[in-house]
Residue frames as qw, qx, qy, qz and C-alpha x, y, z in Angstrom:
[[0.105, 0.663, -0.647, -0.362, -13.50, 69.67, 60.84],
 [0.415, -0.043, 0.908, 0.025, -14.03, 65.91, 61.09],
 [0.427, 0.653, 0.579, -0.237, -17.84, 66.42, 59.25],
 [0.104, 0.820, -0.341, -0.447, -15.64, 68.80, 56.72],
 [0.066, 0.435, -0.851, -0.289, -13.05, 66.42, 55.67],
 [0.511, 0.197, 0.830, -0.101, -15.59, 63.61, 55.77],
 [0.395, 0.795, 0.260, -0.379, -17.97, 65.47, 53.33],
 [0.220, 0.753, -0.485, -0.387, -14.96, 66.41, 50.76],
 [0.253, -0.153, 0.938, 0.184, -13.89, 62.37, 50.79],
 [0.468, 0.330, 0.776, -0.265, -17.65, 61.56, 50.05],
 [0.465, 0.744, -0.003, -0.480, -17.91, 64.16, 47.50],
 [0.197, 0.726, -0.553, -0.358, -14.52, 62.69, 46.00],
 [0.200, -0.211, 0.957, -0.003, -15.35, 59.51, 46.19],
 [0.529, 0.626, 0.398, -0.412, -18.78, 60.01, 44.47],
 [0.313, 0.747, -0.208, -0.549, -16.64, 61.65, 42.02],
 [0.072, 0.457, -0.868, -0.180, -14.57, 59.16, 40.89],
 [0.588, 0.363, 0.591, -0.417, -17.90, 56.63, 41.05],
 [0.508, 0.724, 0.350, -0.308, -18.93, 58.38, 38.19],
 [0.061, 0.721, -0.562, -0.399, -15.77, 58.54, 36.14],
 [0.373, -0.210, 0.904, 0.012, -15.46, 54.97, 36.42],
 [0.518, 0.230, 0.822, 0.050, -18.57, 54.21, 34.84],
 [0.364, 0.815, -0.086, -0.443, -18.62, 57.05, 32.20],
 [0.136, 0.604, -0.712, -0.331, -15.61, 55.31, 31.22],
 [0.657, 0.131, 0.717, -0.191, -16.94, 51.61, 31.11],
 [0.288, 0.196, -0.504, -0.790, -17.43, 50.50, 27.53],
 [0.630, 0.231, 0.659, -0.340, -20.28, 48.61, 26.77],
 [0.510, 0.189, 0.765, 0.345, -21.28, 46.70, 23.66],
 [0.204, 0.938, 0.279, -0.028, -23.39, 50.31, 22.45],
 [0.102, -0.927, 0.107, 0.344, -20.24, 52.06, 22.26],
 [0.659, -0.006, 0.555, 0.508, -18.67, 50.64, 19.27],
 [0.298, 0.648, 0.024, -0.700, -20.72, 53.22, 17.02],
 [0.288, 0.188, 0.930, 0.128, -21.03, 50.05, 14.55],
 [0.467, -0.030, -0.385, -0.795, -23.98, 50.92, 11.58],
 [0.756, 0.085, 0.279, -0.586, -26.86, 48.89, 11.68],
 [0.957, 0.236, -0.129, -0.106, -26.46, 45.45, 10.84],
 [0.552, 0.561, -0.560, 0.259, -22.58, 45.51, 10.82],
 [0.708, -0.648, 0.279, 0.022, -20.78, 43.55, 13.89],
 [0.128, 0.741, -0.652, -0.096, -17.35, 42.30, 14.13],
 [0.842, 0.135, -0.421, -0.308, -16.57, 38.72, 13.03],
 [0.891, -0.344, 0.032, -0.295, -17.42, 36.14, 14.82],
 [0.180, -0.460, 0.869, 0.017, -13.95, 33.57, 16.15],
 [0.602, 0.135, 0.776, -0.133, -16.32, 30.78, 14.77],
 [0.639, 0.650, -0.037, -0.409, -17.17, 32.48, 11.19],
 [0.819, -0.073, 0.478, 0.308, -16.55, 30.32, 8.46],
 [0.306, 0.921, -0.215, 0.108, -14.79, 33.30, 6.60],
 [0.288, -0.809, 0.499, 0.120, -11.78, 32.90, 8.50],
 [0.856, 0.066, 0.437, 0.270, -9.09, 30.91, 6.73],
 [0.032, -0.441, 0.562, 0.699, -7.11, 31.03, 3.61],
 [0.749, 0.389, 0.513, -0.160, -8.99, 30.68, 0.77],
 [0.154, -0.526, 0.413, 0.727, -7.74, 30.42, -2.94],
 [0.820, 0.385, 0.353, -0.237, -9.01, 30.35, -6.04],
 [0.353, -0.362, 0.647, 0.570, -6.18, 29.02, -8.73],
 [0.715, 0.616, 0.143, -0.297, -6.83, 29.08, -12.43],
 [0.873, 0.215, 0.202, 0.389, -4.55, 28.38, -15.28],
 [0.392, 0.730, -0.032, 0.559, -3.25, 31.56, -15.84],
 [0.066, 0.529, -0.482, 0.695, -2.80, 32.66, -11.98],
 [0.446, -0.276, -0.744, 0.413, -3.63, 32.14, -8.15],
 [0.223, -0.770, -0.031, -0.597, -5.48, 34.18, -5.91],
 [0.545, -0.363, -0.713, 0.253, -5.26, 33.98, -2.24],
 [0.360, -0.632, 0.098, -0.680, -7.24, 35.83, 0.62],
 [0.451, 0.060, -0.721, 0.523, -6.45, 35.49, 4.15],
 [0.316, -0.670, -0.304, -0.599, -9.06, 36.19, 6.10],
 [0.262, 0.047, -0.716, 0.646, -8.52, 36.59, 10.49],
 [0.272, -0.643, -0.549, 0.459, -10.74, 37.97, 13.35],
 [0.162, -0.847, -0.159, 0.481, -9.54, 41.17, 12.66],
 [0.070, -0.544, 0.489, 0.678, -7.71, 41.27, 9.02],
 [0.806, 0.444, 0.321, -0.222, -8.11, 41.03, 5.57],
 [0.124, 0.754, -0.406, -0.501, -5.62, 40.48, 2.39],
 [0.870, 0.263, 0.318, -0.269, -4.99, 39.39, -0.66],
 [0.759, -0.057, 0.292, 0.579, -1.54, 39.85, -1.64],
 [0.380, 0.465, 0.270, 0.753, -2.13, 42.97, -2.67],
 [0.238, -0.650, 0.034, -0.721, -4.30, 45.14, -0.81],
 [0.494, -0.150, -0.802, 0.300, -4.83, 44.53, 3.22],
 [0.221, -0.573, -0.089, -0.784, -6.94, 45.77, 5.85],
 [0.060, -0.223, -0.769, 0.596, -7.91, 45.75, 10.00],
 [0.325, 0.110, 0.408, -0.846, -10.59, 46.95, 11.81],
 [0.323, -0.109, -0.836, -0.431, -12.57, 43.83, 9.73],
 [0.616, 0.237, 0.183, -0.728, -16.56, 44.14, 9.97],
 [0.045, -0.372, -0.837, -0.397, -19.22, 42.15, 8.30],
 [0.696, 0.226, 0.004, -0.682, -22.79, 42.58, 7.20],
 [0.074, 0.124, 0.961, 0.234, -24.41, 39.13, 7.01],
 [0.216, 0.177, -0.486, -0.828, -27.15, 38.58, 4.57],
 [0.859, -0.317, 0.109, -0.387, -27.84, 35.33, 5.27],
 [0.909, -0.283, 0.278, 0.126, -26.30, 32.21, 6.57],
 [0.762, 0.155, 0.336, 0.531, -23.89, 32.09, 3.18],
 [0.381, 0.645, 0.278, 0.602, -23.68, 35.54, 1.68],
 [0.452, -0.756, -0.230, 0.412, -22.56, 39.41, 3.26],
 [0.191, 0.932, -0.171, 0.258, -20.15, 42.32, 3.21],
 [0.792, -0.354, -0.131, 0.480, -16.81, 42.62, 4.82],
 [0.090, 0.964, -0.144, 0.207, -15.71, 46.12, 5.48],
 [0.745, 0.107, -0.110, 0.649, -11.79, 46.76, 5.74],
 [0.294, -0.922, 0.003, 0.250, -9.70, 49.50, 6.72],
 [0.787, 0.506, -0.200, 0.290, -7.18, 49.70, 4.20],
 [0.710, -0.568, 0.247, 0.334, -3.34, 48.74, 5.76],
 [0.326, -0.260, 0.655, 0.630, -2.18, 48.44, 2.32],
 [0.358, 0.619, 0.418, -0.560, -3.28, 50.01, -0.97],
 [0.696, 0.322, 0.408, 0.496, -2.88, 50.64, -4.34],
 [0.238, -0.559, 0.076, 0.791, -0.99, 53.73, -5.75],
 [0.623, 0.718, -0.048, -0.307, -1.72, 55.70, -9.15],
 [0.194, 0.479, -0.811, -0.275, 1.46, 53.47, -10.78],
 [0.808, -0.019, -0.402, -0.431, -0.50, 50.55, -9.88],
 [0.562, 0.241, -0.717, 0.334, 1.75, 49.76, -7.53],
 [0.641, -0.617, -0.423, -0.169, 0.58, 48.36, -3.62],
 [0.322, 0.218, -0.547, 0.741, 2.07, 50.12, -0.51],
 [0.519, -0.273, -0.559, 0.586, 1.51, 51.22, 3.11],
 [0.059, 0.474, 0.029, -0.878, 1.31, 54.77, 1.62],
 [0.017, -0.352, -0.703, -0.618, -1.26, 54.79, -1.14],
 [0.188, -0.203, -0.012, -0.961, -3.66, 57.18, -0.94],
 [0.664, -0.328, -0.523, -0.420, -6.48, 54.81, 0.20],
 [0.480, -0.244, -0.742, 0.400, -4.90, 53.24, 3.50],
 [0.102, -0.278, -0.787, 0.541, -7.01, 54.30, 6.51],
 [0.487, 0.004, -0.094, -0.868, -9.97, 54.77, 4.46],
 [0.547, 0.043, 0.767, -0.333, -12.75, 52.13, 3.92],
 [0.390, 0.262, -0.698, -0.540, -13.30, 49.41, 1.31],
 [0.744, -0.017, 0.299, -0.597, -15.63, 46.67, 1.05],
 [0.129, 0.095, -0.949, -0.270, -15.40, 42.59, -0.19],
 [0.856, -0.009, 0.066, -0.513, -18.71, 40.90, -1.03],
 [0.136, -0.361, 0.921, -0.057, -18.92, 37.53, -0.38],
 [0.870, 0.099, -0.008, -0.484, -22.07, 34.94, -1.44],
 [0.775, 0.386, -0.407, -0.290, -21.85, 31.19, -1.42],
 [0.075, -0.502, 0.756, -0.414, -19.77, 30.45, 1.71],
 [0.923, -0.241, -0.290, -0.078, -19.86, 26.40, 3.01],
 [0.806, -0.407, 0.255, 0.346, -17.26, 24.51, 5.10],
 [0.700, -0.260, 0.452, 0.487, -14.81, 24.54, 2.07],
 [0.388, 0.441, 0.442, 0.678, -15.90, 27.22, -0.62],
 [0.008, -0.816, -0.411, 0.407, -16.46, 30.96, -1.41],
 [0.360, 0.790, 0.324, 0.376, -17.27, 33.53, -3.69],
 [0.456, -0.669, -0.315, 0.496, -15.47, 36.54, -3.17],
 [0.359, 0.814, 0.292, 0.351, -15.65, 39.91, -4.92],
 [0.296, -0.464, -0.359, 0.754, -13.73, 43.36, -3.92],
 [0.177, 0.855, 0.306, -0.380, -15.85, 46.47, -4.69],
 [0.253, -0.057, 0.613, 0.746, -15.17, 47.65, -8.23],
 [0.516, 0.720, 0.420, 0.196, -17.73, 49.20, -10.89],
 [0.391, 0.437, 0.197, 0.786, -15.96, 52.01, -13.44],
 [0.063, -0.549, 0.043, -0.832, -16.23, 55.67, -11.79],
 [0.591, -0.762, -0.162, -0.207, -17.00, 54.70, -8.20],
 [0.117, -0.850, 0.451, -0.245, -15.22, 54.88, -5.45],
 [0.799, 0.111, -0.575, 0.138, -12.41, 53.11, -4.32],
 [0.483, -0.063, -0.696, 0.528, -12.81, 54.04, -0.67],
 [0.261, -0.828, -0.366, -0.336, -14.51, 55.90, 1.82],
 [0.066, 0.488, -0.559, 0.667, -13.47, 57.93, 4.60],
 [0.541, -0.220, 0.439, -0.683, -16.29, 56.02, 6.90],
 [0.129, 0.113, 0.985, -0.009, -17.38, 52.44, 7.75],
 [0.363, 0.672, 0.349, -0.542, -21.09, 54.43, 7.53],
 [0.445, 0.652, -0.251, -0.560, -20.23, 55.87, 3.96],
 [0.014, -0.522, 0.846, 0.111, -18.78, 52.30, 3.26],
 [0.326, 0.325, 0.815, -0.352, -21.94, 50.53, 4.47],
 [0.458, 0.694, 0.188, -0.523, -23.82, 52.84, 2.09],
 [0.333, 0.700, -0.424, -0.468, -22.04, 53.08, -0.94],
 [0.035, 0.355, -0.901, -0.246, -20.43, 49.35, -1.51],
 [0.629, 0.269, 0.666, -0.298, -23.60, 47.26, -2.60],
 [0.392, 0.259, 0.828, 0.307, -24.40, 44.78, -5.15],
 [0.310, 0.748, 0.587, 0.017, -27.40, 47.67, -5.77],
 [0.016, -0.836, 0.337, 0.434, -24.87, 50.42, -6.44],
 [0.808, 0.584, -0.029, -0.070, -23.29, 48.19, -9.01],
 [0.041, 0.732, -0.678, -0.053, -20.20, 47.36, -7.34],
 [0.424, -0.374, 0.820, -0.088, -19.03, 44.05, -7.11],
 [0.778, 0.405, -0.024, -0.479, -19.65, 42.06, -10.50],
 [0.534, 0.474, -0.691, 0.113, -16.81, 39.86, -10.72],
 [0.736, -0.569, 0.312, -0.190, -16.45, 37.07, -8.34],
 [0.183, 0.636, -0.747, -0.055, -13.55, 34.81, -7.48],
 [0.913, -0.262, -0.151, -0.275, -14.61, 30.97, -6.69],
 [0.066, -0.652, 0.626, -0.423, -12.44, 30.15, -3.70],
 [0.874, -0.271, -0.402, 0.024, -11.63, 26.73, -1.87],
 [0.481, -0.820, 0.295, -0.092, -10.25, 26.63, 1.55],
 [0.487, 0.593, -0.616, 0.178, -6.60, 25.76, 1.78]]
């Protein structure tokens, strides 16, 4: 009986081994595209930048983990760097725009994916674009289809905003 009940602990204590590290995440299990990591606590994105003109103000707030711009807002904040000054920033829309034009919580976009291009980034400036070209899209259901579709070589992002840090 002893060689019984031993045997059943060993088996169940094998088992539960192997739960343990099935469950483990590891840096592979983000399911991240290619190229795309989450941003760095040192990136000089983060901040408020704004870019003011005579006629209005912009401002984007940029975090670890959020984007917004007084209108739209997103989590689950990605990047794709380019190089040293220039990239993507994939969102999760929190907040969206509705077919009145108006921005909410509920708008058909929020927990899809949208994209900001960025080029020109120093200590205290930056360019900053949000995906836009006539008949594309204005979200994805995937960070993958998001990765694919928002680019400069699709023809989104032709308008930039020139942005100083606040």
């Amino acid at each position: 009986m002893k060689n019984t009940n031993f045997l059943l602990t060993a088996l169940l204590m094998s088992a539960l081994v192997a739960v343990s590290f099935t469950s483990c995440k590891s840096d592979d299990d983000d399911d991240l595209p290619s190229g795309v990591e989450y941003l760095s606590s040192d990136s000089l994105l983060i901040g408020t930048w704004v870019n003011k003109t005579d006629t209005y103000t912009e401002t984007y707030k940029i975090t670890e983990t959020m984007f917004s711009n007084g209108y739209y807002e997103g989590n689950n904040l990605t990047v794709i760097e380019s190089s040293d000054s220039s990239g993507y920033i994939y969102i999760k829309y929190t907040k969206a725009m509705n077919a009145d034009w108006s921005y909410s919580e509920n708008a058909p976009d929020v927990g899809k994916w949208y994209a900001i291009s960025y080029k020109n980034l120093t200590d205290d400036t930056v360019s900053i674009s949000g995906a836009y070209k006539s008949g594309g899209a204005t979200s994805t259901e995937t960070l993958d289809e998001a990765v694919s579709e928002f680019t400069i070589e699709n023809g989104y992002f032709g308008t930039y905003s020139d942005c100083t840090r606040q």
